[in-house]
N, C-alpha and C positions, 0 to 999 in steps of 0.2 A: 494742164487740163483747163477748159476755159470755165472763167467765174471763180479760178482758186488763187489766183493772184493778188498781193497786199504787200505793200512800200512799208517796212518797220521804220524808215527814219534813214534819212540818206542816202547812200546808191543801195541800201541790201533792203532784198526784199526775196518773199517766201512764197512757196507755189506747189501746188502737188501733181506730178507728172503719172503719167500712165504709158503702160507698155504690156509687150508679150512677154513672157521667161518660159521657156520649158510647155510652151503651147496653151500657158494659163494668161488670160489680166490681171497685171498687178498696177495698182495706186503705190506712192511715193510720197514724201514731203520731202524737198530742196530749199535749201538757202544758198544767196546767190550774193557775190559781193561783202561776205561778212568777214569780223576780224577773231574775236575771243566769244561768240554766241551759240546759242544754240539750238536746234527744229527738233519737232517730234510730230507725228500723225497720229492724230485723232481719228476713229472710224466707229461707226455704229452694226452691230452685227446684224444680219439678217434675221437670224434664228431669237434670237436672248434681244435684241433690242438692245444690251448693255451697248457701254461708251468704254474703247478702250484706247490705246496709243501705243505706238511704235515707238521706238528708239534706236538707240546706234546698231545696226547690223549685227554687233555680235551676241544680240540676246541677251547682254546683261545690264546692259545703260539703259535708263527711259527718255535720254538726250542723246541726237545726233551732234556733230559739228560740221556737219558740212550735208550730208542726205540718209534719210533713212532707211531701216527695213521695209520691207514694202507687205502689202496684203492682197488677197487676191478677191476677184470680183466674186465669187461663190461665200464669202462670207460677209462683206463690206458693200453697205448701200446708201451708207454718207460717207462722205471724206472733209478733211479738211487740217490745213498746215498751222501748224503750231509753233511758237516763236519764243526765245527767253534772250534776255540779255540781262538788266537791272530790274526789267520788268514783263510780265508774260504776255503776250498779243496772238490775239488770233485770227485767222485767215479766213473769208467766206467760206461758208459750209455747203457744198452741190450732192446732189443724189448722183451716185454713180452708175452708169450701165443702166 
């Protein structure tokens, strides 16, 4: 997604990706190039305005290692990729859709 793009420190670096699933938009956060770290996506809801985060696909981590659950455009109107390794970084934040 452009403007979600950020270098954590050597070749990895973190982005949040967009696509269709099942006829809906869904946002993503990916890490790319990593060894032992970890992504999670940040979103702002539309409705509540709260700040919430994705984590590993299966619903129970608040940390990915590799890409994560994703959220769809009907609830999420910020995005933005989140990063941990020794230390937590984050990723520009874009209005979605």
């Amino acid at each position: 997604m452009p403007g979600t793009y950020a270098n954590v420190g050597g070749p990895t670096y973190i982005r949040v990706n967009q696509g269709t699933y099942g006829g809906k938009w869904y946002a993503w956060a990916k890490m790319y190039n990593y060894d032992l770290d970890s992504v999670a996506l940040i979103w702002v809801n539309q409705s509540d305005k709260a700040v919430y985060q994705c984590g590993n696909r299966d619903g129970v981590r608040e940390w990915a290692q590799d890409y994560t659950a994703g959220v769809d455009d009907a609830h999420a109107y910020k995005v933005q990729a989140k990063y941990q390794h020794s230390n937590v970084f984050y990723g520009p934040t874009v209005v979605w859709r």
